[in-house]
C-alpha positions in Angstrom: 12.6 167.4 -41.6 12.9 170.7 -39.9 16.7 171.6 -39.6 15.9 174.7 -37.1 16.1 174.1 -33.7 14.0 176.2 -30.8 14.0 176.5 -27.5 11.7 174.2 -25.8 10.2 174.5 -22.1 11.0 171.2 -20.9 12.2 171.3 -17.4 9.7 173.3 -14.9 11.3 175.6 -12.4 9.9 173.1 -9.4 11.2 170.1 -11.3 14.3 171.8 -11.2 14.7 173.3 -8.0 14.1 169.6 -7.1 16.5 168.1 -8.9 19.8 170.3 -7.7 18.0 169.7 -3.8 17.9 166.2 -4.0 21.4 166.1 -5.6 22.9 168.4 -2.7 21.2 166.5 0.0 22.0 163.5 -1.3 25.8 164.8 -1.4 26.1 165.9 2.1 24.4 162.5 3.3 26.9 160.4 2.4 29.5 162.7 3.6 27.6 163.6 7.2 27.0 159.2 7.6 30.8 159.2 6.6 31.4 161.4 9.4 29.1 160.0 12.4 29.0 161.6 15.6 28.0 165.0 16.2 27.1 164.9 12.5 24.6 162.5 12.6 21.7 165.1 14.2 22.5 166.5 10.6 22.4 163.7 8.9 18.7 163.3 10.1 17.7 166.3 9.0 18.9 165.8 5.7 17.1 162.3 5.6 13.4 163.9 6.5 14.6 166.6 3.7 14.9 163.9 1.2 11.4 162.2 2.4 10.0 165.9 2.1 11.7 166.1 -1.6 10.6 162.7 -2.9 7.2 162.9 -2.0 6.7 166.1 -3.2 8.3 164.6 -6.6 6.1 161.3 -6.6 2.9 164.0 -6.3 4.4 166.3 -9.0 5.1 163.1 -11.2 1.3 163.5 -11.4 0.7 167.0 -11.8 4.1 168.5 -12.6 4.9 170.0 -15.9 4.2 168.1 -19.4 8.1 166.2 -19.5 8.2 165.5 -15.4 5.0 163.3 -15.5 5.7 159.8 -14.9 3.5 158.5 -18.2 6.0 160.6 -20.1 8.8 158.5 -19.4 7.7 154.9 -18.5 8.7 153.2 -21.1 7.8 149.6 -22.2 11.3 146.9 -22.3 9.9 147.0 -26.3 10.7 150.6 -26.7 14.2 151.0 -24.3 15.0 147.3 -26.6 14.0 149.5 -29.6 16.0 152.6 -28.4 19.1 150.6 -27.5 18.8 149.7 -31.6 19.3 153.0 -32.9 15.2 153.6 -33.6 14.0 156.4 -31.2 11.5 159.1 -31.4 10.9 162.5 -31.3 10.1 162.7 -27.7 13.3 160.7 -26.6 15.3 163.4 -27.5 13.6 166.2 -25.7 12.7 164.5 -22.4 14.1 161.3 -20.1 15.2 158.9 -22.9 14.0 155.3 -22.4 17.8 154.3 -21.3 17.8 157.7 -19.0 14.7 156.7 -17.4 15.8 153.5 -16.1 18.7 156.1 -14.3 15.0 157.9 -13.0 13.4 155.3 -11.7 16.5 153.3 -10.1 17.5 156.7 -8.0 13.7 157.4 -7.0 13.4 153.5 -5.5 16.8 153.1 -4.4 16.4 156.7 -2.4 13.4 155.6 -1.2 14.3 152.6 0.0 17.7 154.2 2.4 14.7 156.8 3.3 12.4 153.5 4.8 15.4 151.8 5.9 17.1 154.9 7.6 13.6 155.3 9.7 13.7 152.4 10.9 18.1 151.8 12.0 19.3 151.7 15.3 23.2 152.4 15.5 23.0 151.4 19.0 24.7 154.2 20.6 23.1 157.5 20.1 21.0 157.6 16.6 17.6 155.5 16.1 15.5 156.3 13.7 11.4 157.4 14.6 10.0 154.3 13.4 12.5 151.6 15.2 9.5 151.5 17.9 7.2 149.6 15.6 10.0 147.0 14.3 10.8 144.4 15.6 15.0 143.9 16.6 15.2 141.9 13.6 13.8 143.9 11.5 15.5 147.3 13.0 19.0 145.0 12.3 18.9 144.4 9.2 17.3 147.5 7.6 20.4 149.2 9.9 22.9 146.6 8.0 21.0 147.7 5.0 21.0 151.2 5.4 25.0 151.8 6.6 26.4 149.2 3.6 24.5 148.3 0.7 22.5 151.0 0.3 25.1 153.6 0.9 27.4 152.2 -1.7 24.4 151.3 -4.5 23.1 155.3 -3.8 27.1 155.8 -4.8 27.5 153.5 -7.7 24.6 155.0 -9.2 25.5 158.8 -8.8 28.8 158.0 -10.4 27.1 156.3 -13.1 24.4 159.2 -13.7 27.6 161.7 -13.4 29.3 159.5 -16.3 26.2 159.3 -18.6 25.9 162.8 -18.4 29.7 163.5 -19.6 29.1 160.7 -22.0 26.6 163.1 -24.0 28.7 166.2 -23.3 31.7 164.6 -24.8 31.1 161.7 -27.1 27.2 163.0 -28.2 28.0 166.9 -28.1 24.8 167.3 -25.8 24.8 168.9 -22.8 22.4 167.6 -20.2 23.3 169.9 -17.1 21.7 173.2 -19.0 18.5 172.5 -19.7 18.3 171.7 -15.6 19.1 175.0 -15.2 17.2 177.7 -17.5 14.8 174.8 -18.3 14.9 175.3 -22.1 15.8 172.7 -25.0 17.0 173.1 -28.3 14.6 170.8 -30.4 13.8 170.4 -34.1 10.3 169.4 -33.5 8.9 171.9 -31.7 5.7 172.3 -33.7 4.8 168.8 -32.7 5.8 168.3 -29.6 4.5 170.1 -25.9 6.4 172.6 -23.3 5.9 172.6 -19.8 3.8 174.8 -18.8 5.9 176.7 -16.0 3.9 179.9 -15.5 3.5 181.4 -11.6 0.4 179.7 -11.4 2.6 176.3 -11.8 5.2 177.9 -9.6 2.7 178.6 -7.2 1.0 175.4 -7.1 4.3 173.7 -6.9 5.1 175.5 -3.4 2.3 175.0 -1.7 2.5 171.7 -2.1 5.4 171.5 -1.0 5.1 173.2 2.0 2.4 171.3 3.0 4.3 168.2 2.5 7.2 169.6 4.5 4.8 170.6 7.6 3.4 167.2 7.3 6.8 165.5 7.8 7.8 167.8 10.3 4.7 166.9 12.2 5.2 163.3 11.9 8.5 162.9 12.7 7.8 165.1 16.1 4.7 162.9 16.9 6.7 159.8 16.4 10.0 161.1 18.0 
């Protein structure tokens, strides 16, 4: 076994730029829904930003750089059962572990659903969401109920978890987590068999114009529907 380690290119730039976002919107949501009143018009904002950010992920889950693809950390209850015993891969230790990617995919669908929910409450006083229109009053009610309790606190629950597995590898497992979000690079022993990212300015590039396009296309939605 090769005992050098290298840097490897796992996180691209737009993955990211993404990922600290989402994690600051999602931040100043809770404390702008906390708030209410005058900050709610803010509070919208940040909940299109968010449908702007996730969208743009779910399409660069597709396209994105080699360890942001989706088929690079789906894993199969066989391998997180085999994980959980002690027999991992290569791979696991470079991108989203099978455990870690559970963490992934719980944010993504719990996000999205406050997003679907959030379009579609009705506080009753002064902030309704652009789709409550094509809901009926149940259904308006209880994604509102939905949006302003349980969602709220599961979006918290799993933040604090995701904050605790991250000092859990920084403390107990001597790996820090937070630094390859930021310059992008891994230190790995098996960089001769396994794949970077590619993360050139064509990727870069490619990356932004996406996104702006999704962004314009939200924009433009939520003004037709508003």
């Amino acid at each position: 076994m090769n005992s050098t380690t290298r840097p490897l290119r796992v996180w691209d730039l737009p993955t990211r730029i993404f990922h600290w976002l989402l994690a600051l919107c999602v931040i100043s949501l809770v404390i702008t829904g906390m708030r209410g009143g005058g900050a709610m018009e803010w509070h919208l904002k940040l909940g299109y930003s968010v449908l702007t950010l996730l969208i743009f992920r779910v399409v660069w889950g597709f396209i994105g750089g080699h360890w942001s693809r989706f088929k690079q950390f789906f894993y199969s209850p066989l391998t997180i059962l085999r994980y959980l015993r002690g027999q991992s891969k290569p791979e696991h230790d470079v991108g989203h572990n099978p455990l870690g990617s559970l963490s992934v995919w719980g944010l993504l669908f719990i996000l999205g659903a406050q997003i679907a929910t959030g379009l579609m409450s009705d506080d009753e006083i002064a902030t309704q969401g652009p789709l409550v229109k094509f809901v009926s009053g149940a259904w308006s009610s209880l994604a509102t109920s939905y949006h302003k309790h349980w969602g709220k606190w599961i979006i918290m629950v799993l933040v604090c978890l995701h904050i605790a597995a991250i000092l859990f590898y920084l403390f107990k497992k001597k790996e820090n987590l937070i630094r390859p979000m930021l310059h992008g690079d891994k230190e790995s022993h098996h960089t001769e068999v396994l794949p970077a990212s590619k993360d050139a300015a064509a990727q870069r590039i490619t990356a932004l114009a996406i996104f702006i396009v999704i962004a314009l296309g939200v924009a433009y939605a939520v003004q037709r529907l508003g």
